[in-house]
N, C-alpha and C positions, 0 to 999 in steps of 0.2 A: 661613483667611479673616481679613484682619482686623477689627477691631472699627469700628463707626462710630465711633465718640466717640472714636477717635486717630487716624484713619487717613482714611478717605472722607468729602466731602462736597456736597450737593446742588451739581452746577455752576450758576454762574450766582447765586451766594449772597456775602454777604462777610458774617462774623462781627462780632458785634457785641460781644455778651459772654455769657457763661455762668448761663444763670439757674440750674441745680441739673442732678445725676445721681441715678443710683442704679442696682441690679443690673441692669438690662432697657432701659436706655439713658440719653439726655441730651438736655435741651430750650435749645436757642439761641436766642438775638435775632438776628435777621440782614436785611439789606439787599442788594433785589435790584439788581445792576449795570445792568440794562437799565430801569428804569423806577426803582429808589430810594424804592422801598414798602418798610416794614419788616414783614417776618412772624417768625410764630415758627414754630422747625423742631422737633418731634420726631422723635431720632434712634433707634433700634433694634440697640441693642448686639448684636455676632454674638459673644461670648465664649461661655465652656466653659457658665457657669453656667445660660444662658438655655435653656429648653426647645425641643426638638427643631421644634416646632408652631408655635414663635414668628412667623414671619414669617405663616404663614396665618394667625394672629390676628391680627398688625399690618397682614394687608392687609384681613381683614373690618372693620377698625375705618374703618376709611379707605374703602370700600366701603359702611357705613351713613352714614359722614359726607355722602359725593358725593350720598347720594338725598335727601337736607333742607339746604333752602336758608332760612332764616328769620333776621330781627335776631334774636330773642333764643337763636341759637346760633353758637357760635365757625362758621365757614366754612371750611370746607375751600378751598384754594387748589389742591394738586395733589398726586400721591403718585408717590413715585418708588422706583423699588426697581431695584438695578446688582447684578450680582455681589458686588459687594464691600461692601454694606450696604442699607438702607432706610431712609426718611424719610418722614413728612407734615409735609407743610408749611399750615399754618391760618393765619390771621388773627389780627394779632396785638390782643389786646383791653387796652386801657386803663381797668383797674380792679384792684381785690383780690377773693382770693375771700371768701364768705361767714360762711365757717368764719372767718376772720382777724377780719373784722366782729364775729362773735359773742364771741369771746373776749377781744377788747379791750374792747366797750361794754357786752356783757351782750344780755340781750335787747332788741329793739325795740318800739317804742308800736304800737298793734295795727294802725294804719293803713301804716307802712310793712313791717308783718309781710304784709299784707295786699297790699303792692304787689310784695311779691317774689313769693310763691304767685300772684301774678297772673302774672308776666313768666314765671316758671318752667314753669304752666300753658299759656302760650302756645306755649314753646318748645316743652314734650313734643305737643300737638294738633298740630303741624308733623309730629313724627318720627311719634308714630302716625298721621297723614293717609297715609304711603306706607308703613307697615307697619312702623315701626320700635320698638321697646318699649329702653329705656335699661337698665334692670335696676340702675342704680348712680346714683340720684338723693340725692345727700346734700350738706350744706354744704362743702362740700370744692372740690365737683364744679358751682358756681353762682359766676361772678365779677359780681359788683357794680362797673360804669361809674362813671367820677368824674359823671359827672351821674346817677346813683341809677339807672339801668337795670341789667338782669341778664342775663347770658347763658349759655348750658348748654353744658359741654364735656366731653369726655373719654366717648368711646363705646367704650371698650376692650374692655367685655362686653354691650355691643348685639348685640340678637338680634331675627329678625323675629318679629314675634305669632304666637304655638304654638309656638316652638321655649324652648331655653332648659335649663335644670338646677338645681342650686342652689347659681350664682353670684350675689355682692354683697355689701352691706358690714352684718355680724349687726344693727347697731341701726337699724336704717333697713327692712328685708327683710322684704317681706309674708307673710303667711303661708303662701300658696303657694310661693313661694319655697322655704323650708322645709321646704316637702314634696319639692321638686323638678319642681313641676307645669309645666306649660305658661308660659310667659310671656306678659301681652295690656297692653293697656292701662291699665287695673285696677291693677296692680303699681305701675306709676311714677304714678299718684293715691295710693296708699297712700304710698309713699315722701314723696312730696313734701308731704303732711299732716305727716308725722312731722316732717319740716324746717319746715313751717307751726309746728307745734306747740311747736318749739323756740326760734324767733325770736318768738314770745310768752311762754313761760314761763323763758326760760333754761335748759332741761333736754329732757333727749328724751323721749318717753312710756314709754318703758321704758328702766331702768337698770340691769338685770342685771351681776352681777361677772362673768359665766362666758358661755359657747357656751351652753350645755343652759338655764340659767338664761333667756337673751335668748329661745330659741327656745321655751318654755312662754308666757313671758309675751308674743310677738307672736303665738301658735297661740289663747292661751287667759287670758289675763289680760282683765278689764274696758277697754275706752278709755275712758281719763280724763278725760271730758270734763267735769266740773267744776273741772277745772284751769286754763281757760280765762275770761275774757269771756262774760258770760253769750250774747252776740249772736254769739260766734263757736264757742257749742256744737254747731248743727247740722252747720258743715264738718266740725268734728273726726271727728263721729259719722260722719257719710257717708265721711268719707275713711278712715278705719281700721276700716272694717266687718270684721270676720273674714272675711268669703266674699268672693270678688272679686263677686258676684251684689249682693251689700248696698250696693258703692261705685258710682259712676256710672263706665261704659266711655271715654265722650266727656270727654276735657281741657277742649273747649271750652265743653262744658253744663258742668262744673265751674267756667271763671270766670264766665259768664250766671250761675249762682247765687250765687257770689262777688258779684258786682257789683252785686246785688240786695241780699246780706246786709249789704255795707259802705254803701250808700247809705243805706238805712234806719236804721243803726246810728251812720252819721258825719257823714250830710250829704252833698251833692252834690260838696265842695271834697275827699273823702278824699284819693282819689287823686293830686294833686297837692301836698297836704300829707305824704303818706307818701312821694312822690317823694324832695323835699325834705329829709326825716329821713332817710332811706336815705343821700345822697348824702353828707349832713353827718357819717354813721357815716363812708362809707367816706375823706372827708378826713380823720377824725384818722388814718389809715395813711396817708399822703402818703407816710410814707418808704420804703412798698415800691410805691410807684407808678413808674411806668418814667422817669420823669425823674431819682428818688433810685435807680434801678438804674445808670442810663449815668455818673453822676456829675452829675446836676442840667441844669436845663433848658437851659442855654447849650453844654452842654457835646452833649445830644442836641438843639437847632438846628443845631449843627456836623455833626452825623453825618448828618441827615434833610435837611438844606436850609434856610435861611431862612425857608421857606415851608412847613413842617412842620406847623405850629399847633398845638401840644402844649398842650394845654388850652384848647383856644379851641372846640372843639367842631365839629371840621376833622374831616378822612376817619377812619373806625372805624380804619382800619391805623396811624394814628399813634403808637401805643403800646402796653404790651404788660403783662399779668397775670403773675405771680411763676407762671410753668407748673409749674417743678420742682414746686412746691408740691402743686401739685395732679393731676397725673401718677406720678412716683417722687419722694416725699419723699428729700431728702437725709441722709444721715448726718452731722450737724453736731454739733461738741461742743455739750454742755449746760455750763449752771454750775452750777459745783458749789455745793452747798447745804453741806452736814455731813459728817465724818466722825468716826466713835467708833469709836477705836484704843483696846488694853491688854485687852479684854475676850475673849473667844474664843466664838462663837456656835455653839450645836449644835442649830439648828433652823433651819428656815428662817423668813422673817418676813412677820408678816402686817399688814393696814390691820385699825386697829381707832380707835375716839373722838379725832380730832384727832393720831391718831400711830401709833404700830407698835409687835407688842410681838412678843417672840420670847424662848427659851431659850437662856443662856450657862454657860459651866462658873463654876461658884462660889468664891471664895477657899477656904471650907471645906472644900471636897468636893464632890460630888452638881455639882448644878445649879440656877440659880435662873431666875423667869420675871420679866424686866423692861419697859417702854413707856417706848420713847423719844417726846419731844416732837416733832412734825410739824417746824415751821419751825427748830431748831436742835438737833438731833439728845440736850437734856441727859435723862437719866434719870428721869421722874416719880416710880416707883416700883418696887420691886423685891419681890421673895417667893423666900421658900426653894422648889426643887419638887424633882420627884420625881428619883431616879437612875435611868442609861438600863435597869438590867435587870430594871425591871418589868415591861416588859411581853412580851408574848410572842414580840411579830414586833420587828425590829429598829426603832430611829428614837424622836424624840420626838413629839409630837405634842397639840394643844391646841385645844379647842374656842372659838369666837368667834363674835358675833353682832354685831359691830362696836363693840357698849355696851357688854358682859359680854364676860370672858375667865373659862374652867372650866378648871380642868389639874390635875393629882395633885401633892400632895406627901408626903412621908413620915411614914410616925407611929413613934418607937420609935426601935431601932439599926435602921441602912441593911441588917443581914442577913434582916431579917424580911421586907422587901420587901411591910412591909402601909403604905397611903396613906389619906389623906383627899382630897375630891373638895371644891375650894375654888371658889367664885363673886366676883371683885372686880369693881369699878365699873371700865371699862376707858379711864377717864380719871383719876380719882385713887386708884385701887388700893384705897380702900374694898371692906370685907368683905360682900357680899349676902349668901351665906351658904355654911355646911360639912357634908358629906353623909358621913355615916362616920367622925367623929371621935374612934372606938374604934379603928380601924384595918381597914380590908378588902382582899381582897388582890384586883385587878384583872383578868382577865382581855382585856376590849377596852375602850378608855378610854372618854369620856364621849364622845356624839358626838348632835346632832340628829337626830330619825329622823322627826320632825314638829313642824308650829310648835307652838314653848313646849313642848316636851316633850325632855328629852332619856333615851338610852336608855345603858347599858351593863350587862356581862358580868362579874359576881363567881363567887370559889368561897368555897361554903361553908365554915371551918377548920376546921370539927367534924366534917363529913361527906367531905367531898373532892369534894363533888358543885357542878356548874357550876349558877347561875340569872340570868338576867338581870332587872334592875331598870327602870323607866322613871321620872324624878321631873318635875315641874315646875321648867322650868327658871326659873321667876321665886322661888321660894324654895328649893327643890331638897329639896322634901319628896315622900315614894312618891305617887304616886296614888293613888288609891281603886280603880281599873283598871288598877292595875300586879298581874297576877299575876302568883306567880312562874312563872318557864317553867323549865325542868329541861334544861338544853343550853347550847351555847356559839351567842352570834349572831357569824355570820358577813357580815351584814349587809341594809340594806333588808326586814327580816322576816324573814331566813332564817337559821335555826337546825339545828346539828350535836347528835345527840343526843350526852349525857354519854361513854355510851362509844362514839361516832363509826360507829354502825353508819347510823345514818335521820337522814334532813335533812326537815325542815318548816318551814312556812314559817306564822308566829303573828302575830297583829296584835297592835300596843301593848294592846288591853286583855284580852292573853293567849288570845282565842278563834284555838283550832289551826284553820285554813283549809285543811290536807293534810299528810300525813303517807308519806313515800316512803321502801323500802331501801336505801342508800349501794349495795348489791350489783344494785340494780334500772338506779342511773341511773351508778352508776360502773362496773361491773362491776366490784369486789371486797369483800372482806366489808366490811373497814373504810377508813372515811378517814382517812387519813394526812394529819395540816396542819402539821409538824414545819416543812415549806421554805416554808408561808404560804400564804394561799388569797387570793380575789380576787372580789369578784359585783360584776354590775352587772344593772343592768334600763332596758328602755324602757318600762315600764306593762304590757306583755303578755307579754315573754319574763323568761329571766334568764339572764345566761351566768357559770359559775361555774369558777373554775380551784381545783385543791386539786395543790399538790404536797409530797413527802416526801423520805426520805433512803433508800435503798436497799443495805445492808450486805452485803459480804462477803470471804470472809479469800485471801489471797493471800500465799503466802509467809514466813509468820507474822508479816503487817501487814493493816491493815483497811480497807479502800476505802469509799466511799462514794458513789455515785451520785445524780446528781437524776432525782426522778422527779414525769412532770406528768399530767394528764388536763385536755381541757378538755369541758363537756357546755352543750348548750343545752336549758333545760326550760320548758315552759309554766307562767306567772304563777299561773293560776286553777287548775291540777289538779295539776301537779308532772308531769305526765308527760314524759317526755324525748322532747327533739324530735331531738337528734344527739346523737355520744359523741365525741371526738380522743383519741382515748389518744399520749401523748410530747407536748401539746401543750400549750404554757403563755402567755395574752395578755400577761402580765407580761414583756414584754421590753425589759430594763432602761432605759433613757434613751426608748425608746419607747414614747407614751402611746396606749395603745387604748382606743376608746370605740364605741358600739353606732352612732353612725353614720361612722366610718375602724377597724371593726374591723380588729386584725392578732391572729397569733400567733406564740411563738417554737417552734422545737425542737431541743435544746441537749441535743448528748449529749456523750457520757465528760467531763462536767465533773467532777472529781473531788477530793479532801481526802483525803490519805497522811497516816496514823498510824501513827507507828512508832518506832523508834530514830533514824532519817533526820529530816532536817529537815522541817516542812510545805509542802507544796509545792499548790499551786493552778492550773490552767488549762482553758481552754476549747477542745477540740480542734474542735468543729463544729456549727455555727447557722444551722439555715434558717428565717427569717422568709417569714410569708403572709398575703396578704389573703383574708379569707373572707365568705361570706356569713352575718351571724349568723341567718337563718333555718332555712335549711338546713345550715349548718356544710361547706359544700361550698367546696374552694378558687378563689379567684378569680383569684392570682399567687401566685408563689411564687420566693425567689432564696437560691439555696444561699451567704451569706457567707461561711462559716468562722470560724475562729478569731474571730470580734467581741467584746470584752468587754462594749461599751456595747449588746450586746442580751440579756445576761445580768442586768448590774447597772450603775448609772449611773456613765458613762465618759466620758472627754472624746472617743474613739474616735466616738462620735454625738453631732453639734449639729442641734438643733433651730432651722432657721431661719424656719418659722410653725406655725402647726396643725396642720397639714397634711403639712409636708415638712422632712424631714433629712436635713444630708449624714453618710456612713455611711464611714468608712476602713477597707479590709481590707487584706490582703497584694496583692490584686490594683492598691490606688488608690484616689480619690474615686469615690465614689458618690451620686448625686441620689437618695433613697427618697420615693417619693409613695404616701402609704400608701393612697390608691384604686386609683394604677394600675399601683402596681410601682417598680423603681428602673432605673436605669441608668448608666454610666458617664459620668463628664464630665470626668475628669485634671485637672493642675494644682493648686498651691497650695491647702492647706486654706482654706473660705471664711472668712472674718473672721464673726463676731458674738459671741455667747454661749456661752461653754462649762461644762462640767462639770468641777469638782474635785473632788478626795476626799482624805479625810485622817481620821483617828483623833484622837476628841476625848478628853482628860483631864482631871479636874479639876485647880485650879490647884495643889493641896497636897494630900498624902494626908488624906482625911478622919479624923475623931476615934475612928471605928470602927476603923478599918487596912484597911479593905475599899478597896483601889483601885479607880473607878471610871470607865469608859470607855464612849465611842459614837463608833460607825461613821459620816460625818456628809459629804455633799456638798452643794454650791450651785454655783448656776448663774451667773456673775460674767462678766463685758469677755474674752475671750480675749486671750490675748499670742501673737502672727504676727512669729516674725524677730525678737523681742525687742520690737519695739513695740507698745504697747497700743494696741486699737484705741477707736472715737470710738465713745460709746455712743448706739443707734440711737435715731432719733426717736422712732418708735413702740413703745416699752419693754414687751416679753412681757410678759405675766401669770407666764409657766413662771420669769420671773430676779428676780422680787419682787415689791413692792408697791407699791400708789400711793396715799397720802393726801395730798387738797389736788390742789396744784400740784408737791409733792414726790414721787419715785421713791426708793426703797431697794432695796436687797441687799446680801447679807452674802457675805464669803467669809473666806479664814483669818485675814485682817489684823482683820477688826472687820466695821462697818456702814458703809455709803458713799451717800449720797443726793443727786443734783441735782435744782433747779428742769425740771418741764417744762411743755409748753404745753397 
């Protein structure tokens, strides 16, 4: 079948020009031959990559469009769908989106904040009057008319009231959402508060770095409603009520109390004054108005007719909103900001006070921890730290609060592998303070376990016996309720007794909460963490992986085997709720988490010792989705030989949260870690891949101890020799964002562009 976006096109259409693509299709300007209305076409790419379902979603989309007719939503024109592609075709809207507005001016004065959450209001009480609930109301997704009106588009995950999942976009998504509850109208009042909320304060009401982070803080963080306009605290509070019960059902009893709150608070003129300021935002973007799309207004009177009226306030279809934009962002180059070449990075990097800091192999030896400058990538500061084989599991790794940066350096010769736990200013490299600076030897670095508290895992040198410490992370002195605990933390509370027989789980101020046999919840006497262990928790469960190394002689050489378990136990009593024995979540480039749990299982991976050279490979990996309540499988697909589900491989890209494509001997693979994977051939997809390489210091150290790490990052892929254009929307999983700046490292150095 061919593709729309090369091959098929709406008959009866003549192209105008190309506002933007991207994976799932492409949106045109175009003029119809019979009557010489301009609309814009959404086209529905039929390539390998697009899911199986696509076309019944592109025709629901266009199926909730047909049943809402209102100004303040884009209009469906008509939907056409041929063997050989699908299109809708909308009305094309003359203005920018909202998101564009915000970014260029900042936020807006509360009265045209106040005109948009009215027009946007209006639009959603249209779709829910016939049943319709939007699920994806965000500045993106609202175009602003050259004369200050708004219009609401893009129904791609509309659902009628009671149906739904949890689809949308994380900082916008009510808390239901989140659960996966029902959809109503309630949903898109919350949403479109948060966007209220944003067009006054310039920021969102919740600013989470992370998925889990965003979804605590819209389930259970306070609304911030002193963030606001003292006159415009009641909406906030009512629109982002936690219960959909708490927000008002009806859009349109939403703006009646709107229009009550702004009269009172502005005067009877608001709304025409807030028109105004709206309108006046969206002309300083004139350049992406449809007249600077065609080549300027003379040039689209030529195309429309003399009688067009391109800014005169003529037929809604006479112009048309930057769609791409706000449909399938385009992959367009960025500019580049910085790059810092000569230096060799062995960590990956993070946003921290005005810039990034991260781990590079050192002139001397070892490793040092430096922060580069946001806007011009020079060096602020730098620190000797710690060499990679302190610590037990492979990688370096470094604690950050965005202010303060914590990380081990060495105390002594580099054989003794004893450290100090160092605190700087994570803008001028100023010393907070030093925790250990006799020397102790580490067992799990320093890591937050609670606000202003951080926790980690020492062994005694006198005794050989493991305790964990907890300090205050603002002077990094013990607590007064840091006991010591007798075990190794393996994380979130949970602690491995010294000799690995009972796992319990201890609060920061050392009271044991339960106490269970390794041989109860693992079935074997002891735990084996030789190959690395893994916990996670959602507040009630915990799902713990522990695997080892399995010896034996063949031949008079010695094998070695991986070996996994994975168990799920209850938070409050340790009781075990399932057991996987072969089973390990840790698979490799693939990130599992309690709500897209996977697992791997990965046999005869093996390591020959011998006379023979070392040789390493992966005979066979079946990855699963499961349920982490029951530990019962939900899919499951025997890949094979896959490196990138052992250890991170360019073999799996991750191309969102969600979904990766997967190469084995059989071809590409789509994995959707909720519903499985499937085949889809053709050319590896372009974005972010995985490197790997072996880091060394730059010169033997003063010790003669050579020092090395194992080290990948996630960097541009190169397709056919060409690099590709680095994507709009910049993963979290390929680096970091300070500012307006994006970083990531790969073998060359650090590489940063401006983004929007």
């Amino acid at each position: 079948m061919r593709e729309a976006s090369t091959g098929w096109r709406v008959p009866g259409l003549t192209e105008l020009a190309v506002l933007g693509s991207g994976a799932q299709g492409r949106v045109v300007l175009a003029r119809s031959e019979d009557s010489g209305t301009t609309v814009a076409v959404k086209y529905l790419t039929m390539g390998p990559l697009v899911p199986s379902d696509a076309r019944g979603t592109f025709r629901t989309e266009a199926e909730m469009l047909q049943r809402v007719d209102n100004p303040h939503i884009a209009r469906l024109l008509r939907y056409v769908e041929e063997e050989d592609g699908a299109a809708i075709v909308m009305e094309a809207v003359n203005g920018v989106s909202l998101r564009k507005v915000l970014d260029r001016n900042g936020p807006l004065g509360p009265e045209a904040a106040l005109f948009v959450l009215k027009g946007a209001l209006l639009g959603l009480a249209a779709a829910h009057g016939v049943g319709v609930v939007h699920r994806d109301f965000k500045p993106a997704n609202v175009v602003v008319e050259e004369n200050g009106n708004s219009k609401l588009i893009d129904f791609g995950i509309a659902v009628l009231t009671g149906q739904g999942d949890r689809s949308g976009t994380p900082t916008y998504m009510a808390p239901e959402q989140w659960a996966g509850e029902p959809a109503s109208p309630a949903t898109d009042l919350y949403s479109a508060t948060c966007v209220f909320f944003e067009c006054v304060t310039g920021r969102r009401p919740y600013e989470g770095s992370d998925t889990e982070t965003l979804r605590t803080q819209h389930t259970e963080a306070p609304v911030p409603v002193a963030d606001v306009p003292e006159p415009l605290q009641p909406l906030i509070a009512k629109g982002l009520a936690k219960s959909p019960a708490g927000r008002l059902w009806d859009a349109g009893g939403f703006v009646t109390e709107l229009e009550s709150v702004a009269a009172e608070a502005y005067g009877p003129s608001w709304e025409r004054r807030g028109q105004i300021a709206l309108a006046a935002s969206a002309a300083a973007l004139s350049s992406l108005f449809p007249a600077a799309v065609l080549g300027g207004k003379g040039l689209l009177a030529k195309l429309l007719g003399a009688k067009a009226g391109i800014g005169s306030g003529a037929t809604a279809t006479a112009g048309v909103v930057l769609l791409a934009l706000l449909f399938w962002p385009a992959d367009k180059p960025m500019r580049p900001a910085w790059d810092v070449v000569g230096m060799v990075p062995a960590s990956s990097i993070v946003r921290v006070d005005g810039g990034f800091a991260l781990y590079v192999g050192s002139q001397g030896g070892g490793f040092e921890m430096i922060s580069l400058e946001e806007r011009t990538g020079k060096v602020r500061w730098r620190q000797p730290a710690n060499p990679s084989y302190i610590r037990a599991v492979s990688g370096l790794s470094f604690a950050e609060d965005n202010k303060t940066v914590i990380f081990m350096r060495p105390v002594g010769a580099g054989r003794t592998r004893l450290v100090e736990v160092v605190a700087l200013d994570a803008k001028t490299g100023a010393r907070r303070w030093v925790y250990g600076s006799q020397g102790i030897r580490v067992i799990s670095e320093p890591h937050w376990c609670q606000e202003n508290k951080l926790c980690l895992t020492r062994r005694n040198l006198e005794t050989g016996t493991e305790d964990a410490r907890i300090l205050d992370a603002a002077t990094g002195k013990e607590l007064a309720d840091s006991a010591p605990v007798d075990g190794r933390e393996l994380g979130s509370q949970l602690y491995a007794s010294p000799d690995l027989t009972e796992l319990m789980r201890i609060m920061p101020s050392g009271k044991e909460v339960w106490r269970r046999s390794v041989k109860e919840l693992f079935g074997t006497d002891r735990l084996d963490l030789q190959g690395g262990w893994d916990v996670d928790t959602d507040g009630r469960r915990y799902l713990v992986d522990a695997s080892g190394e399995e010896a034996y002689s063949k031949d008079g050489h010695t094998y070695f085997f991986n070996r996994a378990i994975t168990v799920g136990l209850d938070l409050e009593t340790g009781r075990p709720l399932w057991r996987e024995p072969g089973a390990n979540r840790r698979c490799g480039s693939v990130a599992s988490s309690f709500d897209h749990p996977v697992r791997c299982r990965a046999t005869a991976s093996e390591t020959f010792h011998g006379t023979a050279p070392s040789t390493y490979g992966v005979d066979d990996v079946t990855i699963e989705g499961f349920d982490p309540v029951t530990g019962k499988t939900r899919w499951s697909w025997h890949a094979g030989p896959v490196r990138g589900l052992v250890a991170d491989d360019s073999s799996v890209l991750q191309l969102n949260d969600t979904t990766y494509a997967v190469r084995n001997s059989a071809g590409l693979h789509l994995l959707d870690l909720d519903k499985g994977v499937r085949p889809i051939g053709g050319p590896a997809p372009i974005g972010w891949c995985v490197s790997r390489g072996f880091i060394r210091a730059a010169q033997p150290p003063a010790d003669g101890e050579e020092r090395g790490y194992a080290a990948w990052w996630t960097s541009p892929c190169a397709v056919t020799g060409k690099q590709v254009r680095l994507p709009q929307t910049t993963p979290e999983f390929a680096g970091a964002r300070s500012g307006n700046v994006f970083a990531w490292v790969d073998r060359a150095g650090v590489h940063a562009v401006f983004v929007r």
